[in-house]
N, C-alpha and C positions, 0 to 999 in steps of 0.2 A: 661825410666819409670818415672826417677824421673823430668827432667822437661816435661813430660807428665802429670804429677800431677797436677803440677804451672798452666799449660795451661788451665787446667779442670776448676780448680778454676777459675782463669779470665774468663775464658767464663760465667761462671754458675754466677757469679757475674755481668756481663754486660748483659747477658740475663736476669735474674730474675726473674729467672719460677722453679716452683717445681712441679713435679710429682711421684707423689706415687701408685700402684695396691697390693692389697692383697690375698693371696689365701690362703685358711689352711681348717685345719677341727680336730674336737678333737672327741674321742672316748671311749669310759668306753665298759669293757669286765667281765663276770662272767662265771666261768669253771672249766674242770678240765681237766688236762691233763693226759692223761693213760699212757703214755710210760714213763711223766717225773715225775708221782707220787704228781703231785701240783694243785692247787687246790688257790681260791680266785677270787679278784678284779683284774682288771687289766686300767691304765689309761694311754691314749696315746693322744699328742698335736702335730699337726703338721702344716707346713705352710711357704709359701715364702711371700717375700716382694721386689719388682721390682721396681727401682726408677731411676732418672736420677740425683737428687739431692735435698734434704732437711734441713734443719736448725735445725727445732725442729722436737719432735715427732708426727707420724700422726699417725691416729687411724678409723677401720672400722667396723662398725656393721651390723649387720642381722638380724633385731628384729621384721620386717613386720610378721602380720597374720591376717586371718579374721576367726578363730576357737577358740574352747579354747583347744584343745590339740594340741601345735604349739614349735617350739626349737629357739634359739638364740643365736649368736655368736659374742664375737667383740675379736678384735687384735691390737693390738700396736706395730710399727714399727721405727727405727728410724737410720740415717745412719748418719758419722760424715767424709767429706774429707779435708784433714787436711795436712798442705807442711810446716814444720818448717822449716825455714833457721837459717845456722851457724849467728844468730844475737841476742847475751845475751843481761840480763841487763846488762848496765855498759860496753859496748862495742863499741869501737869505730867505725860506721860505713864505717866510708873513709878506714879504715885497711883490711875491707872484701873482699879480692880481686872478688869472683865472688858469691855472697850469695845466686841467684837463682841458679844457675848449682849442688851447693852445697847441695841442699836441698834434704831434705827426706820427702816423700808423705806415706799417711797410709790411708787406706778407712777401716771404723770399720762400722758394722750392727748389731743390734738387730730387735730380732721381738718374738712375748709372742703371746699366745691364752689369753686374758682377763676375758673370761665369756664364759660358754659354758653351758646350763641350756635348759632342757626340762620342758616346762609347762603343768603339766593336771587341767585345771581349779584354782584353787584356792591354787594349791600346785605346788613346783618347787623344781626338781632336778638339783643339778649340776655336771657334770658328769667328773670334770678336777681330782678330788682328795676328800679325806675324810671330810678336813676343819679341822682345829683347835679349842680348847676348849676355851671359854671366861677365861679372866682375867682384874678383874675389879681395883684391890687394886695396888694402885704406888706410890711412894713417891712424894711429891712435890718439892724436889731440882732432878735439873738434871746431866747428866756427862758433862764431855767434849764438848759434840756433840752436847746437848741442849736438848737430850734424859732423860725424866724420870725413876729415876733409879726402876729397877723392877726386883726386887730380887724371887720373885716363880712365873715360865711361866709352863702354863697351858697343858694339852694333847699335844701334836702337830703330825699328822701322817707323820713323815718323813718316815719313812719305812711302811706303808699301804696304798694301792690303795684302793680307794673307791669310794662315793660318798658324797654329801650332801643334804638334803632337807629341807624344809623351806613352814611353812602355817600359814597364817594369824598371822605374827611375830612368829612363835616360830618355833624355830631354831635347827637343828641337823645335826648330820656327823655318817658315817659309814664306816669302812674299814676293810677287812678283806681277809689271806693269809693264805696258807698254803701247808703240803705236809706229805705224810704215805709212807710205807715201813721201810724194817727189824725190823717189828714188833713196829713201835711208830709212833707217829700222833704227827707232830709238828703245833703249831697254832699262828696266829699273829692276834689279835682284840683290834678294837680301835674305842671305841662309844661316844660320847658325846652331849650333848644336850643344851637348854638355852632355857627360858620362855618366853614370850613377858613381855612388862614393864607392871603389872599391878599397877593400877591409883583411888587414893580413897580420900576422904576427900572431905568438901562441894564444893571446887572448883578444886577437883584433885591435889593440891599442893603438895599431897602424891606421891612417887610410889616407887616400890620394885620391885629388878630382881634376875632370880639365874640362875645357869645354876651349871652343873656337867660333870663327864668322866669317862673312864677309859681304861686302855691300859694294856693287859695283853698276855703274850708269853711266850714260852716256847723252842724257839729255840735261840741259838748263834747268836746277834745281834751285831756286832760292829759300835761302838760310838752310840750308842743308848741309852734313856734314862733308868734305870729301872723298871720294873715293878710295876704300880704307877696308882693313882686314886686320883680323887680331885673335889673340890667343890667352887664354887664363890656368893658372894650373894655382893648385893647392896642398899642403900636405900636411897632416894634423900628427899629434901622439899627446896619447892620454893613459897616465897610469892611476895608483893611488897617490902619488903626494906629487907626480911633475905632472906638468903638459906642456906643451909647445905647439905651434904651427908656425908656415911660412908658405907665402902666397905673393906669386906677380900675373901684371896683366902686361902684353905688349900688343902695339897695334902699332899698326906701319900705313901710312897714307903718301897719297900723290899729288903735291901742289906744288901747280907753274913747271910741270914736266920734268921734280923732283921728286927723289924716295926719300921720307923723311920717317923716323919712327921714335918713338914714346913709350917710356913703361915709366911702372910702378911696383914697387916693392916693398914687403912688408914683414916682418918677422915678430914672436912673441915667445915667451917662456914664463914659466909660473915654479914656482917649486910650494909645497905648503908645507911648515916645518907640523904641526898641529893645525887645529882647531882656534888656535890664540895667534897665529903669526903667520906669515908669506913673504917672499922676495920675488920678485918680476922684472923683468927683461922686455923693453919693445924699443923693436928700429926699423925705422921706415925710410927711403929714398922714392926718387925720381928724379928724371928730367923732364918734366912737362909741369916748371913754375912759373907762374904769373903773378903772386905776388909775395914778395921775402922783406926780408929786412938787407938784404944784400944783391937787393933786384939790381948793381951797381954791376957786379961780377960775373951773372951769365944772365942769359936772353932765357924767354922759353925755347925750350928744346933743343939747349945749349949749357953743359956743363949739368953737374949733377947736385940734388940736396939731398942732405944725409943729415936724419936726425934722431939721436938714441935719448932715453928714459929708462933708469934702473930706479926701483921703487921697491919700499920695504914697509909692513906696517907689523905690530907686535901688541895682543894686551893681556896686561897683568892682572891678579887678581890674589890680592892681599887682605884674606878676611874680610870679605865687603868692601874694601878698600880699592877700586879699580882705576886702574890706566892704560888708557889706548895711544898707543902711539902712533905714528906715518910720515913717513917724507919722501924725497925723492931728490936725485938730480939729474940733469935733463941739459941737452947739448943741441942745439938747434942751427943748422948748416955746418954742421962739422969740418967740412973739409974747403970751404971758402974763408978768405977774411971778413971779418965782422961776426963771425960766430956767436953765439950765446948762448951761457953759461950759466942755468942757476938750480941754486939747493935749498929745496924746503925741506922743513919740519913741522910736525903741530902733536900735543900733548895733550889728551885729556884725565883729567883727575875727578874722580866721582867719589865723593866722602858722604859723610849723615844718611846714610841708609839710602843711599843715592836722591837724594834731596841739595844737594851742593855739589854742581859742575863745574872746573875749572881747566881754561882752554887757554892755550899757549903757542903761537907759531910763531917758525922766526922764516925768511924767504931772503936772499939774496944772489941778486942777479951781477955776473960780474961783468955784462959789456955796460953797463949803466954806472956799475960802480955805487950801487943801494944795496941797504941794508930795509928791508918791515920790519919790525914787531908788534904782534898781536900779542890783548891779553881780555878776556870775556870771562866772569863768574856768573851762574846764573843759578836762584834757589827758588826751588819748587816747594810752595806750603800747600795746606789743605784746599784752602782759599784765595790764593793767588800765586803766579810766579812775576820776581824783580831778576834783576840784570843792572849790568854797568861797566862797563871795561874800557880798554884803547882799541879803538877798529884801527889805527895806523899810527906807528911811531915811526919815522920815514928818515933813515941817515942819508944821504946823501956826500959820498968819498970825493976827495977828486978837486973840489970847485973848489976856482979861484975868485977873491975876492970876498967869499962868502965863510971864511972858517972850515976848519977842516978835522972832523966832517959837518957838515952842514946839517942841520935840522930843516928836512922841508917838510915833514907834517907831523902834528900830534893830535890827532883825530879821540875825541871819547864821545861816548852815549848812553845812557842811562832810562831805566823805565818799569814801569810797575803794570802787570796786568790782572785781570780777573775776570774766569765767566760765572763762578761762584756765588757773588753776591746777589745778583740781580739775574733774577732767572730769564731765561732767554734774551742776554743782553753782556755785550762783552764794555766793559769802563777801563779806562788808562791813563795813565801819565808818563810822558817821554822828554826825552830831553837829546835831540838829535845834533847834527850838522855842528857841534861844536869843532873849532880845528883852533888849538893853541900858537901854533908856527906862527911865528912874528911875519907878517911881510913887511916889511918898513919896522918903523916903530909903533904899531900895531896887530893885534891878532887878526888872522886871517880871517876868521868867520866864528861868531858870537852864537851860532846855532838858535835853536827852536825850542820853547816849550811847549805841548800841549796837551791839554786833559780832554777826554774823549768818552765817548758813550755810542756802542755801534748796536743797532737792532736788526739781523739780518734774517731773509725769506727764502 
């Protein structure tokens, strides 16, 4: 099997043909069952995907009509065959005594119903699920992932079959289950809606959206949200050189036979002096935090965070001679103790016909009581681009025992590239992970050299 796998792959790579067929069909049901006492929506997606081998994702639709009461379907499908051999990084290849025999093959498939929608005229149902409530209000920084963090989410029917439908932009969802006997009627309903963007002012630079929900039960739900209700609005303005918007969501829910409710709110501005420069405005609040740096001060959905960024960036243009500038400062739980405070900068200077970049930030945070400096040159030749600068100069204010201000990093790295020389084949030398900062009477970290030759497929 397993070098059946290898084989696969060489062929499907010296042939170079993909072929993909789709079959499915999706369904929505309204009823009630007598024997088993239930009663509702019901939403069912089904379908195969038949392939001989593909890369990426492929995708099928079925949107032909000549009526206006007519249905439509697409689907997305995608397969991955896939043979890793015992061959790490950092592994010496001559060691592997037999790497294809060794290897393990895995053929993975997905395949979704995408869109499943009945049209009468001027309205459309979609008949996969209820749909979800708008949520317009999100912070401007993000997580980890590069995700805006969005601390109050909207309806959502995970446990309601339903539908959705939609006319002339205005938007809605419907789901609903249920079931009687031994004398009680259990119910599950979950409706929400959203308006089209209405548009005013002499030239429309106005508009305003809202949308609402609500999701209300009565039977034992696990992991399911509470029984909860909520509202979104929004309101934009766009000229030539400003714009702005401001956006909240509130949702009010029932737990342990309290009313308890959550928003989110969000604000933004822009103004653009030209084409070379802009200033910006964004502040965002809530109370529905879970985790802060001043998690010490209020609970979730208790006491409020409040956090603004005004951000400005500008660039020059001196006979060839360019520079972009940006910074910002940024105030994070404003209105609690432990707040934070910081102001960045960064400079870039483009000189030799733009062949010579020079990058400059400085950052400091004032609950920390640090200083960064950054500084990075990097020149671009015919045949190769070099580099070298400080990724971290790190002051450290404040500390006792350690001088004042304290050096806690002096980070540099250095390095030469090229895809020039060696055709289809990128070579380098770097010189990484150095960090100067004595810890003891020692450098921290003595870093890495090394020289490299990548051939990539």
């Amino acid at each position: 099997m397993k070098k059946g796998i290898i084989v696969l792959l060489i062929s499907v790579l010296v042939a170079g043909f993909a072929f993909a067929g789709f079959s499915g069909n999706a369904k929505i049901t309204l009823g009630a069952d007598l024997d088993a006492k239930t009663f509702g929506f019901g939403n069912w997606a089904t379908g195969k995907y038949t392939f001989s081998f593909t890369y990426d994702t492929l995708a099928a639709a079925k949107d032909a009509h000549e009526t206006e009461l007519w249905a439509e379907i697409a689907a997305e499908g995608s397969v991955k065959v896939s043979a890793t051999a015992q061959i790490a990084s950092n592994t010496d290849v001559s060691k592997v005594a037999n790497p294809k025999a060794d290897a393990d093959g895995k053929v993975s498939a997905t395949f979704k119903i995408t869109k499943a929608n009945i049209h009468v005229g001027e309205w459309t149902f979609g008949i996969l699920n209820a749909g979800a409530a708008v949520n317009y209000a999100k912070s401007y920084y993000t997580d980890d992932d590069g995700n805006a963090i969005n601390n109050v989410v909207g309806g959502e029917a995970r446990v309601v079959p339903g539908f959705t439908v939609a006319y002339k932009d205005w938007k809605g969802g419907f789901g609903l289950k249920g079931s009687w006997g031994d004398d009680k009627l259990t119910i599950n309903v979950f409706a929400h809606g959203e308006t089209k963007a209405f548009k005013f002012g002499a030239n429309e630079e106005f508009s305003a959206q809202a949308g609402g929900y609500i999701h209300y039960y009565n039977e034992e739900l696990v992991g399911a949200y509470p029984k909860n209700a909520g509202g979104a609005v929004k309101f934009d303005y766009t000229a030539e050189k400003l714009s702005a918007g401001a956006a909240a969501d509130l949702q009010i829910f029932r737990v342990e036979g309290k009313n308890t409710f959550i928003f989110e709110a969000a604000a933004n501005a822009k103004y653009a002096f030209n084409e070379n420069g802009s200033v910006a405005l964004a502040v965002y609040s809530t109370n529905n935090v879970v985790k802060t740096d001043a998690k010490d001060k209020y609970e979730n959905g208790e006491g409020v965070k409040l956090d603004a960024k005004l951000s400005a960036s500008y660039n020059f243009d001196f006979d060839g001679t360019k520079l972009a500038t940006e910074g910002y400062a940024e105030i994070r739980d404003a209105i609690v103790e432990g707040r934070a405070l910081t102001i960045y900068a960064k400079e870039t200077l483009t000189i030799l016909e733009g062949k010579l970049a020079l990058e400059f930030s400085e950052k400091y945070a004032f609950a920390a009581k640090e200083l960064t400096l950054t500084a990075k040159a990097t020149y671009t030749a015919d045949k190769f681009v070099a580099w070298g600068g400080v990724d971290a100069f790190t002051l450290k204010f404040g500390t006792v025992g350690a001088g004042n201000p304290a050096v806690t990093a002096i980070k540099l790295s250095c390095g030469i590239k090229s895809t020039k020389i060696i055709e289809n084949a990128e070579i380098g030398l770097t010189y990484k992970g150095l960090d100067l900062a004595k810890n003891g009477d020692t450098i921290t970290k003595k870093g890495a050299i090394e020289a490299y030759a990548t051939i990539a497929f």
